[in-house]
N, C-alpha and C positions, 0 to 999 in steps of 0.2 A: 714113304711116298707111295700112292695111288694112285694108278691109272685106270679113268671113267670116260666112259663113250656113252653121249646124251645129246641132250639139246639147252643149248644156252638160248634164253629169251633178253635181247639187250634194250635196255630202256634207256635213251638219252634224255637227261634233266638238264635244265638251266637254272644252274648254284649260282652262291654267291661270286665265286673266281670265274665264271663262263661256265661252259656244257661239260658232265662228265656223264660216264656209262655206270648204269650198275646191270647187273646180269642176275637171271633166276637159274640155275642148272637143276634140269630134272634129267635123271639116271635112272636105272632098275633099284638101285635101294634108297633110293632118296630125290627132296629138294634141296637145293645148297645156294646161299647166295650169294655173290661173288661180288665182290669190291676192289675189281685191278685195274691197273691204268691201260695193262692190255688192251681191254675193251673200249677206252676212249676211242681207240683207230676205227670201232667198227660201225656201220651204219644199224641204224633201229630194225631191229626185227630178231628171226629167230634162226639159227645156224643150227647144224648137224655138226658135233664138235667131237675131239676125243681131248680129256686135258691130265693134267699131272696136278694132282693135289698133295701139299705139302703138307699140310694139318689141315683140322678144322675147328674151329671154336662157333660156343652160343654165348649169341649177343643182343642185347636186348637196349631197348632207346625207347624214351618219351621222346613222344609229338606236343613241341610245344603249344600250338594253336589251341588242342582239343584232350592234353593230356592221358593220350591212350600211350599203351607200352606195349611195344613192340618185342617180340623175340624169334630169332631164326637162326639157323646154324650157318653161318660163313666159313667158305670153304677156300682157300687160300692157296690161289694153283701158280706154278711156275710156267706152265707151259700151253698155248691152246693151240691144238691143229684140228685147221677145217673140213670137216670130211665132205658135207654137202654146202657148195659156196651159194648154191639157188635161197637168196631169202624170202623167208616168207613175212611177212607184214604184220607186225602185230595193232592191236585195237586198244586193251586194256589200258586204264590210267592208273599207275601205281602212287602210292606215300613213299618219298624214300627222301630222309636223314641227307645234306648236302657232303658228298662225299669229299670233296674237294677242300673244305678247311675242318678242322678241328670241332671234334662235337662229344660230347660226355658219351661216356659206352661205360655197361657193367658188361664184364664178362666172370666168368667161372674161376682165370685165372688171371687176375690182374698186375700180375709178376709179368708176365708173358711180352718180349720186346716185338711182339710184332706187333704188339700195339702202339706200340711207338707211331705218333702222325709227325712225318718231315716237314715243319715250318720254315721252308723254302720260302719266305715272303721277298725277299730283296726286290724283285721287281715284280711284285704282284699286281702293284698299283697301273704298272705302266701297260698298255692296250694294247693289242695287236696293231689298230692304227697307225699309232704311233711309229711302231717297229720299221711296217711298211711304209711311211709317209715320207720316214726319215731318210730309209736306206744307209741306216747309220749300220757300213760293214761289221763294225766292232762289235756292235751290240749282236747283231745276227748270228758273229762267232760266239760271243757268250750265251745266246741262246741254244746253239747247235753246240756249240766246244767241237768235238773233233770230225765231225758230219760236215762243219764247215768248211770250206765251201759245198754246195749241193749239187750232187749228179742228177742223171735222168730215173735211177730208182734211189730210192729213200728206205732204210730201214732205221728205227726208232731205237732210242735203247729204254726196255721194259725198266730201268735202274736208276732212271731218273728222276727226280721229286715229281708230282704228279702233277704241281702246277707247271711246272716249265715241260714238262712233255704234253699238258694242253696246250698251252703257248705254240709249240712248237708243230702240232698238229694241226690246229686253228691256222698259222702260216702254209703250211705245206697246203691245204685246203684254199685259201685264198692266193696262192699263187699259180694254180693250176694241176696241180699234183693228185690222183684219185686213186685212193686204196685197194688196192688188192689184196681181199680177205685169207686166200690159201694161203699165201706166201707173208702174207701182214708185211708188205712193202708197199710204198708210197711210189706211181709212176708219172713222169711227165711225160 
């Protein structure tokens, strides 16, 4: 493991499952780009970050629209703490691969279980709407498990499939709850 002090640029997309993050990390010896659900929590723009990299692999992807192929080094971090929370706004419009369900990737080392994607679908189909409309408690516990019930701060578990910690975000967000990037806690 590696410890890099950079700037992550976070670009939110709206995939097939709802919005996810993907991140550019540029460092002193490189660009990395980062595919964690960490970054769902955080708004668009660009942070002053220090993170823990676990490995990193090159991955490359066809665009199916336009058949270009893509290759960048993803960098696969366990941990990100904020150094500067002032964001700055980014402009640029990136291509980026729906990170949220399942999509062909070559990598170098196709042995490799972290490439494993968690098909979490069981309630993928079912809306945030719904969830809210219903106030069906049961379902909220199975969306939250042991967060349920919810206090006035919120911290997420990074270990979750990455659909139901969207889910799970997308809620905290429409119910009132606004992120606090140092601490990556959710406060009412």
């Amino acid at each position: 493991m590696i410890i890099l002090e950079g700037n992550i640029t976070n670009k939110v997309i709206n995939g097939k499952n709802g919005e996810f993050s993907v991140g550019n990390l540029t460092t002193e010896i490189g660009q990395f780009k980062i595919r964690n659900q960490l970054l769902d929590q955080f708004d668009e723009g660009e942070y002053r970050v220090r993170v823990s990299i676990r490995h990193l692999d090159l991955n490359s992807y066809m665009l199916k629209r336009n058949g270009i192929t893509i290759t960048e080094i993803e960098a696969h971090i366990d941990h990100i703490e904020v150094i500067d929370a002032d964001i700055k706004m980014i402009e640029s419009e990136s291509v980026e691969p729906d990170a949220s369900i399942e999509h062909e990737k070559t990598t170098r080392n196709p042995a490799d279980p972290e490439l494993e994607i968690n098909a979490d679908t069981d309630k993928s189909d079912e809306t945030l709407e719904e969830l809210t409309a219903e106030s069906d408690q049961s379902e909220l516990k199975k969306l939250f498990g042991i967060l349920w019930p919810l206090g006035d701060v919120v911290q997420l578990d990074s270990t979750t499939p990455r659909t139901q910690f969207i889910r799970q975000k997308d809620y905290l967000k429409a119910n009132g709850y606004k992120f606090h990037s140092p601490d990556q806690t959710w406060h009412r």
